[in-house]
N, CA, C and O of each residue as an XYZ file, in Angstrom:
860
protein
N       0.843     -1.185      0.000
C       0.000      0.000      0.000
C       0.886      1.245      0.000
O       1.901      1.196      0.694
N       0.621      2.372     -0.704
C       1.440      3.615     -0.627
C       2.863      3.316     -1.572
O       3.509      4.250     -2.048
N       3.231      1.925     -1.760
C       4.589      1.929     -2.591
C       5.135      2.672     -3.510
O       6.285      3.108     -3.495
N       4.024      2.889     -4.628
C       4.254      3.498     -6.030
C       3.706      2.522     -6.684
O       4.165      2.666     -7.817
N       3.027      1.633     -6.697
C       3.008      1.314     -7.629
C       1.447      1.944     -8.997
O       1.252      1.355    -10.060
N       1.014      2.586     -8.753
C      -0.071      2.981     -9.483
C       1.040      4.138    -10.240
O       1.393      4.061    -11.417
N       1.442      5.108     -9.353
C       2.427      5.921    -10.160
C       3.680      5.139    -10.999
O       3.879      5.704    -12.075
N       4.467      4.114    -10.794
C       5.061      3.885    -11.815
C       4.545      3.161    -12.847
O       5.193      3.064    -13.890
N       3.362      2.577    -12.711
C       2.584      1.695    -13.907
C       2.407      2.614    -14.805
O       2.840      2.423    -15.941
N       1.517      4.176    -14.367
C       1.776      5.064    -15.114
C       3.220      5.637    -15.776
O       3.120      5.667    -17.002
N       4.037      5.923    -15.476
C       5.504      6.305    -15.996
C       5.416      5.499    -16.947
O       5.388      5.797    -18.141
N       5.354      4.123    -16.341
C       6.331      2.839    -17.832
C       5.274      3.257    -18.795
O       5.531      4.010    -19.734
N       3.816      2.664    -18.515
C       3.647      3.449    -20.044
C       3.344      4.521    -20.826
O       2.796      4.590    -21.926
N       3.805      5.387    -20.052
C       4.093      6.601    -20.911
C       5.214      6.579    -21.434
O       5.384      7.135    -22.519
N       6.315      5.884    -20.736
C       7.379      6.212    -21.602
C       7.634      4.669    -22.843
O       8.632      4.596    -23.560
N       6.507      3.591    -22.840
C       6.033      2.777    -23.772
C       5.526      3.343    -25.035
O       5.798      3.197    -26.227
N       4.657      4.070    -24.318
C       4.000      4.994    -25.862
C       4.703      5.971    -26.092
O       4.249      6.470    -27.122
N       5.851      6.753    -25.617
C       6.449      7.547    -26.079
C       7.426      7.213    -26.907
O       7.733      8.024    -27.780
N       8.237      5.745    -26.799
C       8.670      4.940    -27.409
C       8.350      4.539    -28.662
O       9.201      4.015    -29.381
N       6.677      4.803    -29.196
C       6.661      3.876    -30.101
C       5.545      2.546    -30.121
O       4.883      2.016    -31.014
N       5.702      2.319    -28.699
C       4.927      0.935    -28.693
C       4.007      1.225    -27.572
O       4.209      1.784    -26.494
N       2.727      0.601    -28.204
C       1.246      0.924    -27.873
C       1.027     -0.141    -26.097
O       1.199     -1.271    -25.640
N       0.535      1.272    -25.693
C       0.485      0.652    -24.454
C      -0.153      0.504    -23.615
O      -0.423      1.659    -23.288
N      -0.767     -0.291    -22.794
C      -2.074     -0.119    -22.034
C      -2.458     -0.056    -20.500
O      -2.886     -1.028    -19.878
N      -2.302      0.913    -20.089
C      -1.698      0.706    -18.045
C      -3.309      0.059    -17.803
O      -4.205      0.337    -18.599
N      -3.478     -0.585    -16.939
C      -4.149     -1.087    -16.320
C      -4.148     -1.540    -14.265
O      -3.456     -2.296    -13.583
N      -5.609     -0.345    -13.869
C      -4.945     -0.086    -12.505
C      -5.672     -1.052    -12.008
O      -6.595     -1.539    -12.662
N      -5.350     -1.480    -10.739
C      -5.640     -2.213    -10.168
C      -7.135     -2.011     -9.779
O      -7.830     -2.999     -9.540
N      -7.756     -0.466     -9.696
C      -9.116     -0.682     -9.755
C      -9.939     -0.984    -10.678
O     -11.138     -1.155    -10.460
N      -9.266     -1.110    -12.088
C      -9.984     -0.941    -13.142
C     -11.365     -2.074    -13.188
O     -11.318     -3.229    -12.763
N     -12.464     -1.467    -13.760
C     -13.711     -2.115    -13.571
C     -14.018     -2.389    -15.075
O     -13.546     -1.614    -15.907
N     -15.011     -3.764    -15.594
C     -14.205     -5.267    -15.013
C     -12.747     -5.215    -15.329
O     -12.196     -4.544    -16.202
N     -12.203     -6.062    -14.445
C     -10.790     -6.121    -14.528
C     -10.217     -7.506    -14.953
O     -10.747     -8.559    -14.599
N      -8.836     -7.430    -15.922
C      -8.806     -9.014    -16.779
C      -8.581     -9.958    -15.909
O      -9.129    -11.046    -16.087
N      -7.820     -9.775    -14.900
C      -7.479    -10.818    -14.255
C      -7.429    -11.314    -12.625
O      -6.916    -12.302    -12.100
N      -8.207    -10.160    -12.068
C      -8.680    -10.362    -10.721
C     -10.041    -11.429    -10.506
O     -11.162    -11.419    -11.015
N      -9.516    -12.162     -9.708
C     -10.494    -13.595     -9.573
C     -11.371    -13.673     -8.042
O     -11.967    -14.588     -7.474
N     -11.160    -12.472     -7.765
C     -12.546    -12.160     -6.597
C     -13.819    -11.350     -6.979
O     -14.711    -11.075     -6.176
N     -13.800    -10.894     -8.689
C     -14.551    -10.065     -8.994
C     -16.007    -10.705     -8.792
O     -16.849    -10.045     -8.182
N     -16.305    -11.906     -9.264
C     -17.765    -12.436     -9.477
C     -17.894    -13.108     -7.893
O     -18.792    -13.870     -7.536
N     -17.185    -12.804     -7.364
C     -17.741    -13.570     -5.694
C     -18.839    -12.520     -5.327
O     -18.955    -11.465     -5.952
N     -19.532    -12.824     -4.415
C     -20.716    -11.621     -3.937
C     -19.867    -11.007     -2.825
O     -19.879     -9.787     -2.656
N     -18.940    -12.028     -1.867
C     -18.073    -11.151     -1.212
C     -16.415    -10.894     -1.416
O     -15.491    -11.329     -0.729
N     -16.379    -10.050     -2.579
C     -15.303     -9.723     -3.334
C     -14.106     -9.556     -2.228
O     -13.067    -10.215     -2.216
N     -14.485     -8.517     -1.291
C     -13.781     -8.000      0.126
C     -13.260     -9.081      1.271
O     -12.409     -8.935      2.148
N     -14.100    -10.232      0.932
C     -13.732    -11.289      1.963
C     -13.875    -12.566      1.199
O     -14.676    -13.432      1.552
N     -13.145    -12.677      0.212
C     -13.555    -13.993     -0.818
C     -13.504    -15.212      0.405
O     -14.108    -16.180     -0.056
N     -13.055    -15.487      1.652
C     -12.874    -16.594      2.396
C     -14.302    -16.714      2.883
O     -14.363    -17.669      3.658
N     -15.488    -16.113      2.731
C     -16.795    -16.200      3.001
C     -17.135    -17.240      1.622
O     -17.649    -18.354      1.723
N     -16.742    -16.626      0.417
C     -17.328    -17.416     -0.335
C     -16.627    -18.817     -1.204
O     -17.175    -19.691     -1.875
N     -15.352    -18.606     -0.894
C     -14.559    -19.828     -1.507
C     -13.578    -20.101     -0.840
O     -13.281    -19.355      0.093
N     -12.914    -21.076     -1.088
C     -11.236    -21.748     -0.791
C     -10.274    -21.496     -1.053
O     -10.136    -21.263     -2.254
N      -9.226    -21.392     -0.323
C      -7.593    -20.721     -1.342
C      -7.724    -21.385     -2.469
O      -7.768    -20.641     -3.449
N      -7.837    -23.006     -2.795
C      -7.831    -23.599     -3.840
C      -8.464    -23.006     -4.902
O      -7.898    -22.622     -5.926
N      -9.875    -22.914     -4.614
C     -10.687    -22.290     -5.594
C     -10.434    -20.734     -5.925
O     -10.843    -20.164     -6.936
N      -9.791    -20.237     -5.034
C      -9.684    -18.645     -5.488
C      -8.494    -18.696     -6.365
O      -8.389    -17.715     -7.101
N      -7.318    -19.846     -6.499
C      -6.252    -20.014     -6.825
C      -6.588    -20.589     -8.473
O      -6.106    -20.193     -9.534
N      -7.466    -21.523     -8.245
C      -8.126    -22.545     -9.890
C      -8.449    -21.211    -10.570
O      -8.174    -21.185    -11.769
N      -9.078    -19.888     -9.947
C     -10.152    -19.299    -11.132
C      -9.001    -17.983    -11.074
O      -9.328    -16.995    -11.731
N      -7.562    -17.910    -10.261
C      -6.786    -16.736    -10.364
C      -5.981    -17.202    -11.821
O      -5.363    -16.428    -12.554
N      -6.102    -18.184    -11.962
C      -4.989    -19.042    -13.152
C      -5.681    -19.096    -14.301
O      -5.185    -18.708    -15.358
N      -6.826    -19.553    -14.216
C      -7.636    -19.219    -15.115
C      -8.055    -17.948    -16.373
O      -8.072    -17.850    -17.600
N      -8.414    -16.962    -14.946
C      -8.446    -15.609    -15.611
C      -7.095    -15.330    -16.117
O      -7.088    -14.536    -17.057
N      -6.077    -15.723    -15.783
C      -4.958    -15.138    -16.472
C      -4.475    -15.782    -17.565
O      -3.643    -15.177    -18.241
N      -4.857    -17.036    -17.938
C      -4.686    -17.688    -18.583
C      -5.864    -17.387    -20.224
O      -5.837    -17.531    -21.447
N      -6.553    -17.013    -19.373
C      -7.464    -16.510    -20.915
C      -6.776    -14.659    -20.984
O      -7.083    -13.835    -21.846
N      -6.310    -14.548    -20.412
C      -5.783    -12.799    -20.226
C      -4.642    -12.397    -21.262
O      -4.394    -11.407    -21.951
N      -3.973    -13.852    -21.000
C      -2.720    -14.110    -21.869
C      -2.832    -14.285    -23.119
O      -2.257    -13.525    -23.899
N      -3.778    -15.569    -23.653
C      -4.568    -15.612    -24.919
C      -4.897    -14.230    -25.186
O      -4.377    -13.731    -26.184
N      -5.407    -13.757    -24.715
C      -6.230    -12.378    -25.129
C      -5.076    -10.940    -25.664
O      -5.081    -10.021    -26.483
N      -4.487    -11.314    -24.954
C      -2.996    -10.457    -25.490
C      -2.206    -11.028    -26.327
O      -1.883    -10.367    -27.315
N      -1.724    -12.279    -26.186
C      -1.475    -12.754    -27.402
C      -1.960    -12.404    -28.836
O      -1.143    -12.731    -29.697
N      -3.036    -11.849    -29.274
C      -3.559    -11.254    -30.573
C      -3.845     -9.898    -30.313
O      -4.322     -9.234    -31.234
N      -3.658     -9.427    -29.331
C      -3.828     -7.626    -29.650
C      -2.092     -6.994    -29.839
O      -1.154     -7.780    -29.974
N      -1.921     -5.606    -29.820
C      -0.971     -5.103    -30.533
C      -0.608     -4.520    -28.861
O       0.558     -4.663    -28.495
N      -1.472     -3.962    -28.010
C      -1.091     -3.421    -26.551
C      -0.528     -4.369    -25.739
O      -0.941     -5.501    -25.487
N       0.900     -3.543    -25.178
C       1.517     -4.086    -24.194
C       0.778     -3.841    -22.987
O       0.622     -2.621    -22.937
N       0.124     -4.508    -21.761
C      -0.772     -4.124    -20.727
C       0.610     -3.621    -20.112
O       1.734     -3.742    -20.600
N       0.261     -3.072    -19.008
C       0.971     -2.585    -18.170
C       0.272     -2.747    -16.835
O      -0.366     -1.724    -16.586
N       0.145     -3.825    -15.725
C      -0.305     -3.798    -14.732
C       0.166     -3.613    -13.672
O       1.314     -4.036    -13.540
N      -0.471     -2.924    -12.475
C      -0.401     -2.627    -11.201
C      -0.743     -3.365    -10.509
O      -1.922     -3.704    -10.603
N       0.143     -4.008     -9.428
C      -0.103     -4.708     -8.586
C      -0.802     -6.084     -8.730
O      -1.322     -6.384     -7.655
N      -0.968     -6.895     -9.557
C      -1.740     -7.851     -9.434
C      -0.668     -9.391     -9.437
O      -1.268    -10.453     -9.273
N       0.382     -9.423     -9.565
C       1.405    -10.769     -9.232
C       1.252    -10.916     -7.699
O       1.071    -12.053     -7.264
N       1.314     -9.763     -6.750
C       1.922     -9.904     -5.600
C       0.326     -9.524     -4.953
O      -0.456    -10.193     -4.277
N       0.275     -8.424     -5.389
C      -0.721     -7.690     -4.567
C      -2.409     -8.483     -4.871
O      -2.288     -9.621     -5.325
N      -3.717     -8.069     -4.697
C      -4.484     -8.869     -5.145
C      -4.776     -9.961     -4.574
O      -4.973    -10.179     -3.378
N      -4.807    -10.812     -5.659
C      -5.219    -12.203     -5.533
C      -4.238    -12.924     -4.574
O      -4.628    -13.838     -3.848
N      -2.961    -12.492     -4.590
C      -2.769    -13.268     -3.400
C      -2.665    -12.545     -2.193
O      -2.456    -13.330     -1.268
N      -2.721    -11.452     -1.847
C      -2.948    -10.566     -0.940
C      -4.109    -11.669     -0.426
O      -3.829    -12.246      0.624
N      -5.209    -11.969     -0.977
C      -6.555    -12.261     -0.441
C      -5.974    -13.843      0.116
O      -6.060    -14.307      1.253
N      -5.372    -14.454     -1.103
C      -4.541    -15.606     -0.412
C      -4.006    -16.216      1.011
O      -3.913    -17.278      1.626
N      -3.811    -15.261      1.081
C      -2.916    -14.786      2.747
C      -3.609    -14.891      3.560
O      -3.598    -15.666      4.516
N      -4.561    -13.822      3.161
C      -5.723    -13.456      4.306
C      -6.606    -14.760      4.546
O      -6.894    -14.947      5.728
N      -6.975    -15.477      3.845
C      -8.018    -16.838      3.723
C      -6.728    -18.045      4.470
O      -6.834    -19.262      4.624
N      -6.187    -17.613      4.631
C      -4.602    -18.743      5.325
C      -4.333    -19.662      4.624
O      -4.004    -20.772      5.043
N      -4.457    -19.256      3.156
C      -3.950    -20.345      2.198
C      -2.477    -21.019      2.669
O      -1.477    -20.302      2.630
N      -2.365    -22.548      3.158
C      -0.766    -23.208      2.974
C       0.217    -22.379      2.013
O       0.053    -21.657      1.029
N       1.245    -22.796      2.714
C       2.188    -21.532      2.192
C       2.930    -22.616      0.975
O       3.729    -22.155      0.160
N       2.551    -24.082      0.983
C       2.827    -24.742     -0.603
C       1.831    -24.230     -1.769
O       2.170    -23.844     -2.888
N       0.665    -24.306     -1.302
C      -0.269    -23.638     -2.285
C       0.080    -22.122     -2.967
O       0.106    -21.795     -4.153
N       0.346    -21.303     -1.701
C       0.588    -19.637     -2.608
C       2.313    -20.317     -3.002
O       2.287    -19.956     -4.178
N       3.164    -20.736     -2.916
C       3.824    -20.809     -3.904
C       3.499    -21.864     -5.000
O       3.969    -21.659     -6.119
N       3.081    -22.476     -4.883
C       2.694    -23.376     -6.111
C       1.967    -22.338     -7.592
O       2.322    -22.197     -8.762
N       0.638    -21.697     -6.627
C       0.173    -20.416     -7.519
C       0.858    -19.823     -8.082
O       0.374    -19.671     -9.204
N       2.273    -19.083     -7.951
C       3.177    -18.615     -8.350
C       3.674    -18.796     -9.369
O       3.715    -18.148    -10.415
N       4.202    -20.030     -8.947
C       4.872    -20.883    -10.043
C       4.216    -21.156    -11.451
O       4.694    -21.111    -12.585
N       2.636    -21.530    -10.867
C       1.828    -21.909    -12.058
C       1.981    -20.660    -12.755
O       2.400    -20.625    -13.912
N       1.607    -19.466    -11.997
C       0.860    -18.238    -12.826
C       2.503    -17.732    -13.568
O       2.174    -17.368    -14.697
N       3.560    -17.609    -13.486
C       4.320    -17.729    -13.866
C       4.964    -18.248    -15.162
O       5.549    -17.551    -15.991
N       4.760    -19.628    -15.213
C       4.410    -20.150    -16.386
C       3.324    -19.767    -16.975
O       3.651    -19.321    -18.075
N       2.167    -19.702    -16.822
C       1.241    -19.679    -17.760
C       1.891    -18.152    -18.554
O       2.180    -18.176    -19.750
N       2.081    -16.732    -17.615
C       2.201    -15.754    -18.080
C       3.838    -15.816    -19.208
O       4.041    -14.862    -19.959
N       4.588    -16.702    -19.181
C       5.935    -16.919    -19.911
C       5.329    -16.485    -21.438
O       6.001    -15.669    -22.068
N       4.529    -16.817    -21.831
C       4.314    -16.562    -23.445
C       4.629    -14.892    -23.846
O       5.102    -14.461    -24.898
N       4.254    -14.231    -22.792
C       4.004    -13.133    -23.280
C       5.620    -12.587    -22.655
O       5.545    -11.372    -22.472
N       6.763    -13.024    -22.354
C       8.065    -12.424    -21.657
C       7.593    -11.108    -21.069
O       7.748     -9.993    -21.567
N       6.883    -11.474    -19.725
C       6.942    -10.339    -18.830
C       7.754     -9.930    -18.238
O       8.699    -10.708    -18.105
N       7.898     -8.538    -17.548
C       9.067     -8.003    -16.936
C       8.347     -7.880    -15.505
O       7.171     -7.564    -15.329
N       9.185     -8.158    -14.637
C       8.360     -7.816    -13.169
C       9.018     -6.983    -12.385
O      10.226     -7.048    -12.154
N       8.252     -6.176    -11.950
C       8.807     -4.582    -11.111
C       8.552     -4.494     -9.153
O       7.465     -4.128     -8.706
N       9.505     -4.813     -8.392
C       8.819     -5.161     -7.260
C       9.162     -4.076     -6.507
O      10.330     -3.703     -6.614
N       8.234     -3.307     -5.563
C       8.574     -2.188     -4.978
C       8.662     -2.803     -3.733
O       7.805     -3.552     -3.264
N       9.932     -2.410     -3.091
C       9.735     -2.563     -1.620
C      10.391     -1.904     -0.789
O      10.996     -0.936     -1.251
N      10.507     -2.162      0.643
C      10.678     -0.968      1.401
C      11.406     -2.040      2.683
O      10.781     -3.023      3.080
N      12.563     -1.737      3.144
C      13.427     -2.216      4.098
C      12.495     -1.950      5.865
O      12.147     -2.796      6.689
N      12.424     -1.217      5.875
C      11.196     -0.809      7.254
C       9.593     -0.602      7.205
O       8.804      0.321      7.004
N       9.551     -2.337      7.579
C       8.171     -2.250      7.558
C       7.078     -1.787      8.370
O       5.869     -1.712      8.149
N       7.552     -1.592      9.030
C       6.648     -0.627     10.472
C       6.755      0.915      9.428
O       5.942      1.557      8.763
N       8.390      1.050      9.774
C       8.032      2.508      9.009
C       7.207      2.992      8.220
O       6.469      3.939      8.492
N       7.252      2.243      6.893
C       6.154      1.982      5.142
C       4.577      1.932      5.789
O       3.578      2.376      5.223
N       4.611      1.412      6.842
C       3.108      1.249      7.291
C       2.324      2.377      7.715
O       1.161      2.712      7.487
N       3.403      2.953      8.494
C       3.110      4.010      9.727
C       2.942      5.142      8.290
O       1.813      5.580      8.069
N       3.660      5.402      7.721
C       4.109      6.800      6.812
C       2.793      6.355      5.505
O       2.619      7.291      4.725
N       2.095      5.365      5.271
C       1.494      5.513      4.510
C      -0.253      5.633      5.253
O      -1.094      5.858      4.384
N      -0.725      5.531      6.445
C      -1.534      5.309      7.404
C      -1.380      6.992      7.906
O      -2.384      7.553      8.345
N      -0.490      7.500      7.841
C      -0.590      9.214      8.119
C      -0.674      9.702      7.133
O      -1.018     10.881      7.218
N      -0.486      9.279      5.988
C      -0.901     10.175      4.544
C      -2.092     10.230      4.412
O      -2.734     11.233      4.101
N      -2.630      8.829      4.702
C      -4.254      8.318      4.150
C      -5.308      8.730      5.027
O      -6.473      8.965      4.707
N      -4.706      8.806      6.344
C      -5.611      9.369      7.274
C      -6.673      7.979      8.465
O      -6.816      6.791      8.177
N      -7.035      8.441      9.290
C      -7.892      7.663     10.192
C      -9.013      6.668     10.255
O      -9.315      5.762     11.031
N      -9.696      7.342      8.772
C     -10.763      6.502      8.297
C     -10.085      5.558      7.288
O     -10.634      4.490      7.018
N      -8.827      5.930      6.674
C      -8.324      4.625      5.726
C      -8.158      3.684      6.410
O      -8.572      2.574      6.077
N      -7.428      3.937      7.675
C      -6.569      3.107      8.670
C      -7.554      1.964      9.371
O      -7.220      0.813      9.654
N      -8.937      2.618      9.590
C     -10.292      1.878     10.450
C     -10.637      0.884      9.611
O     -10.950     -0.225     10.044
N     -10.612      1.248      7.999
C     -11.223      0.698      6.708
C     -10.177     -0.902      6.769
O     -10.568     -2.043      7.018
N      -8.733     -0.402      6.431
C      -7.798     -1.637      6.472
C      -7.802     -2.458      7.881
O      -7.535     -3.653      7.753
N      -8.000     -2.114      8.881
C      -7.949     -2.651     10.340
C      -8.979     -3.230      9.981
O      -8.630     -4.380      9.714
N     -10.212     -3.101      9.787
C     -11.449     -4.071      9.997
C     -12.300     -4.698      9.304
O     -13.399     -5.226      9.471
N     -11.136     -4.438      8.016
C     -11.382     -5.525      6.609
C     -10.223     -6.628      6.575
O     -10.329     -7.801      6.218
N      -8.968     -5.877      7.088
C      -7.942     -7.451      6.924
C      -7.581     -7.979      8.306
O      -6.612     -8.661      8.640
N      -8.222     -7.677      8.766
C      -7.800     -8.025     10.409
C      -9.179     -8.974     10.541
O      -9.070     -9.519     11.640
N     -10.383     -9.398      9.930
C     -10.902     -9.913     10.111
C     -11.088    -11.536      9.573
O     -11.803    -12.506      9.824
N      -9.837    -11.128      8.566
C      -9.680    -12.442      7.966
C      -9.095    -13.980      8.683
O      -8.412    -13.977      9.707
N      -9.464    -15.162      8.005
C      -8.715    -16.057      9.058
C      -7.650    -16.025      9.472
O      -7.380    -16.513     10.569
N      -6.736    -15.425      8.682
C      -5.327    -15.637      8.537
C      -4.888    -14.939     10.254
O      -4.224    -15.243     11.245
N      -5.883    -13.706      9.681
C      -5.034    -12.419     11.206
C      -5.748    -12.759     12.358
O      -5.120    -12.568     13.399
N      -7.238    -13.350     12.514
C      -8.153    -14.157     13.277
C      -6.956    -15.166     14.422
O      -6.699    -14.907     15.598
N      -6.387    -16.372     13.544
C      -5.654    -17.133     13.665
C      -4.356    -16.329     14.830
O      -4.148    -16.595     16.014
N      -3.837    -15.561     14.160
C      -2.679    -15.065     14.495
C      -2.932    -14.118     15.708
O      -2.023    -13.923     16.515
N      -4.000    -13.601     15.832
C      -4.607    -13.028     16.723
C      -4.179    -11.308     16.340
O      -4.151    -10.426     17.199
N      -3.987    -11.177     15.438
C      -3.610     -9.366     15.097
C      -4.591     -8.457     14.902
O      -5.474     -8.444     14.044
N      -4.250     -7.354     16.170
C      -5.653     -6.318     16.539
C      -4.424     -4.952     16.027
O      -3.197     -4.851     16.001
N      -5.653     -4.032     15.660
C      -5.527     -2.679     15.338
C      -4.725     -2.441     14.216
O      -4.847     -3.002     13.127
N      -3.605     -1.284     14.628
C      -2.781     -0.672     13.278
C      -1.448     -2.090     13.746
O      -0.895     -2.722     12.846
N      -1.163     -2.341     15.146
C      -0.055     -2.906     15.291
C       0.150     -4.383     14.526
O       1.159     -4.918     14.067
N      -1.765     -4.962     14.612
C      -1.744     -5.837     13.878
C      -1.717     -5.948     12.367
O      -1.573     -6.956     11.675
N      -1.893     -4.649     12.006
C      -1.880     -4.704     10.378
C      -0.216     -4.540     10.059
O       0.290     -5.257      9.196
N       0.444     -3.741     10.664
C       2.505     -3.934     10.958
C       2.716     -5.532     10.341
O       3.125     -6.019      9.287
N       2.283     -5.946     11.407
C       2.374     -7.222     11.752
C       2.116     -8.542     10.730
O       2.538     -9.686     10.901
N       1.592     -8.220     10.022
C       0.328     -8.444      9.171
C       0.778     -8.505      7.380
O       0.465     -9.243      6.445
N       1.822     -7.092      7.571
C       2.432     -6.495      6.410
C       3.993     -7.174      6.523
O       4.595     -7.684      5.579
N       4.426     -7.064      7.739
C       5.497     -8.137      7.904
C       6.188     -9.280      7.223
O       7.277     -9.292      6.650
N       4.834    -10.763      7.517
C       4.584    -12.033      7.456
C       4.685    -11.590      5.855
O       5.686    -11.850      5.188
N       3.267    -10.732      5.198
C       2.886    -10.475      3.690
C       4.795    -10.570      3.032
O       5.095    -11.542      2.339
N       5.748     -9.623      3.317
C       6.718     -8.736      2.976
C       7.924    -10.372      3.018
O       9.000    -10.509      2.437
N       7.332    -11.179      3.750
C       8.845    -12.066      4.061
C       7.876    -13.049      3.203
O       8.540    -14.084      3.269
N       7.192    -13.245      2.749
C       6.497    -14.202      1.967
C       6.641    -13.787      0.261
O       7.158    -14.499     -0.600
N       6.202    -12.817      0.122
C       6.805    -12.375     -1.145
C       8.592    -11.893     -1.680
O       9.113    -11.968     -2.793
N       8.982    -11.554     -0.762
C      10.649    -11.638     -1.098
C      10.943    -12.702     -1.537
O      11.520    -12.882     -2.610
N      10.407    -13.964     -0.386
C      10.635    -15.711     -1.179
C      10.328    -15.535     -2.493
O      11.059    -15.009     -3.333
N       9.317    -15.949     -2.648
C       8.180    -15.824     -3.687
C       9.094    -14.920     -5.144
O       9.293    -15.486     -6.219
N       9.560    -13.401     -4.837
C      10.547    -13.117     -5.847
C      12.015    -13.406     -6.059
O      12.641    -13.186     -7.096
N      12.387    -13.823     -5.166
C      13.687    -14.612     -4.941
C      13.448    -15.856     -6.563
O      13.850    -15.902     -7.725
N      12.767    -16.473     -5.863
C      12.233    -17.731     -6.868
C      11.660    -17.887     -8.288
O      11.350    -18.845     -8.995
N      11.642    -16.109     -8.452
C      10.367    -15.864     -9.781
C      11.189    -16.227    -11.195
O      12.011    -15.363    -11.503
N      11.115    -17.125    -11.907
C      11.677    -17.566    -13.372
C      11.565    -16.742    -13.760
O      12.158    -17.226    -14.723
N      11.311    -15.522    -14.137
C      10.582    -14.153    -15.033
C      11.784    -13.217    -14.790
O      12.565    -13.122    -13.844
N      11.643    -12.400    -16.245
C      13.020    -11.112    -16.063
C      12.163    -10.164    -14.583
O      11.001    -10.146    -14.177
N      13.288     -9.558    -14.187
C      12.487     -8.961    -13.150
C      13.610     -7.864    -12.481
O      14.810     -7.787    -12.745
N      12.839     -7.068    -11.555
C      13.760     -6.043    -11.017
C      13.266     -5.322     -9.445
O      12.224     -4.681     -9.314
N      13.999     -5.519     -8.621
C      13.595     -4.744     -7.491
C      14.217     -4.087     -7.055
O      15.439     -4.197     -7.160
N      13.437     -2.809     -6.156
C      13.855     -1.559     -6.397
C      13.465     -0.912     -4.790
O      12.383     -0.353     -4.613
N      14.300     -1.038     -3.866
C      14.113     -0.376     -2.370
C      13.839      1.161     -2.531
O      14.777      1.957     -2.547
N      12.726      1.501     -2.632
C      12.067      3.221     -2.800
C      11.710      3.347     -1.932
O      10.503      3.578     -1.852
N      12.628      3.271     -0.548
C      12.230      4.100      1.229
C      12.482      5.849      0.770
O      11.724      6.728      1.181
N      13.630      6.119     -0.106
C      13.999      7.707     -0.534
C      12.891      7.912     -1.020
O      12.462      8.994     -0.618
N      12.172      7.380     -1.730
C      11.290      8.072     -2.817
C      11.934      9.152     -3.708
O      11.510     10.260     -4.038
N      13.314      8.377     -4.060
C      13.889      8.640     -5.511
C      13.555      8.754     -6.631
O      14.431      8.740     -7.495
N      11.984      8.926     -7.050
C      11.510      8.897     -8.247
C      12.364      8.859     -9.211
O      12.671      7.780     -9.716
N      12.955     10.165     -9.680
C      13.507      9.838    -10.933
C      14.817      8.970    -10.965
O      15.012      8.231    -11.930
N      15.653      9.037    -10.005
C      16.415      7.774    -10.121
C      16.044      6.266    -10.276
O      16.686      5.489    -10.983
N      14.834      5.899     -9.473
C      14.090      4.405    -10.155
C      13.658      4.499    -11.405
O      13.406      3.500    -12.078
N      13.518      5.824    -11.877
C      12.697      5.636    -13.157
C      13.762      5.497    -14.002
O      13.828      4.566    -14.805
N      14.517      6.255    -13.903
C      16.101      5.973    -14.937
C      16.412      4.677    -14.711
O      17.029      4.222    -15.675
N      16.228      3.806    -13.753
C      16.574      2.455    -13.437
C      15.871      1.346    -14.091
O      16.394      0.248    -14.288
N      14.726      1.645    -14.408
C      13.627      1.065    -14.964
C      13.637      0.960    -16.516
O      13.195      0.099    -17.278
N      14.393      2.313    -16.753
C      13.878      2.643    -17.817
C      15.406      1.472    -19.016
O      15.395      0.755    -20.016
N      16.474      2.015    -17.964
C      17.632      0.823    -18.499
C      17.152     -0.588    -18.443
O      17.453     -1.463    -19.254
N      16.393     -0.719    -17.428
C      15.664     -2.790    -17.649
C      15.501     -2.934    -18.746
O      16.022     -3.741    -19.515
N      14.575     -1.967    -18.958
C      13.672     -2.113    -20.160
C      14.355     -1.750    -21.906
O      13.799     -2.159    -22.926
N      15.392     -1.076    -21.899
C      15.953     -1.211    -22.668
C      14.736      0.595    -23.492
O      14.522      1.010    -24.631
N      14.471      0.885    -22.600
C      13.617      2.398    -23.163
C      14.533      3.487    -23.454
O      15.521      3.346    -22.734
N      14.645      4.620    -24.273
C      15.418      6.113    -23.837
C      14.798      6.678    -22.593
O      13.715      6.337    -22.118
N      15.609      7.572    -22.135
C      15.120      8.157    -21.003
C      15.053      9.336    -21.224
O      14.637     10.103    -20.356
């Protein structure tokens, strides 16, 4: 939450289409969205009311798997926000999916997405209390009530017993040492990028060399 990532999804493709090549950002709220697999649940916010890690995992592979087809014949490079890490398995977590299953998901979704040689962009932040605290004073009191008593209600934090902002720290922690694995392991070109400075234009010059873009 607060990383960048909505702002650099924007950058890359602007500087995609400034390039030359047609490009399509796609935010993580976007409505319908190609490849979020809590959309058709009735409780989108708490998919563990209405399904299983398994099943949220069968129809996350799925959608991406027809997502891929679907790009496969258009000319737009998508450009997505948050949806490898964030998302679907965000919700993962929360439902206390086995930690063989969310990597297995990985792996699968991984492969399936290989056709299209994705690049993966991981934002992260060395102090996780800090990243928490500094994005919870930007957003304000009612964001903070909103995240406390939507992910704190899940099995996962239920289980673990995590109350308030300390439990959402806490919460973001476990999330933060689960996905480092998780990109440690990722077969896919990829790049991560510690933005505690909020160096903008130095990540973006960084990004922009991955990618093989002018700057």
């Amino acid at each position: 939450m607060g990383s960048g990532k909505s702002t650099t999804m924007r950058l890359n493709a602007k500087h995609l289409q400034e390039a030359g090549q047609p490009a399509l950002p796609v935010h993580e709220r976007t409505e319908p969205h190609p490849v979020r697999a809590t959309d058709e649940l009735e409780h989108w916010f708490e998919p563990w009311r209405d399904a299983t890690p398994q099943h949220l995992a069968d129809r996350a592979l799925a959608r991406w798997q027809a997502f891929v087809e679907a790009t496969q014949v258009e000319t737009s490079i998508p450009v997505m926000d948050g949806q490898l890490f964030h998302g679907d398995l965000t919700h993962l977590l929360l439902m206390d999916a086995e930690s063989a299953l969310i990597f297995d998901y990985v792996q699968a979704l991984a492969a399936v997405t290989a056709p299209l040689n994705p690049f993966v962009l991981y934002l992260w932040q060395e102090d996780v209390e800090k990243a928490v605290r500094t994005v919870c004073a930007e957003r304000g009191a009612q964001w903070i009530e909103y995240q406390v008593n939507w992910k704190l209600a899940a099995p996962y934090c239920v289980r673990k017993g995590y109350k308030g902002l300390e439990g959402l720290i806490l919460l973001y922690r476990d999330y933060r040492r689960i996905t480092d694995d998780l990109f440690r392991q990722l077969p896919l070109a990829k790049l991560a990028i510690e933005n505690t400075a909020r160096d903008w234009p130095a990540y973006e010059s960084q990004i922009l060399r991955e990618l093989r873009l002018p700057g």
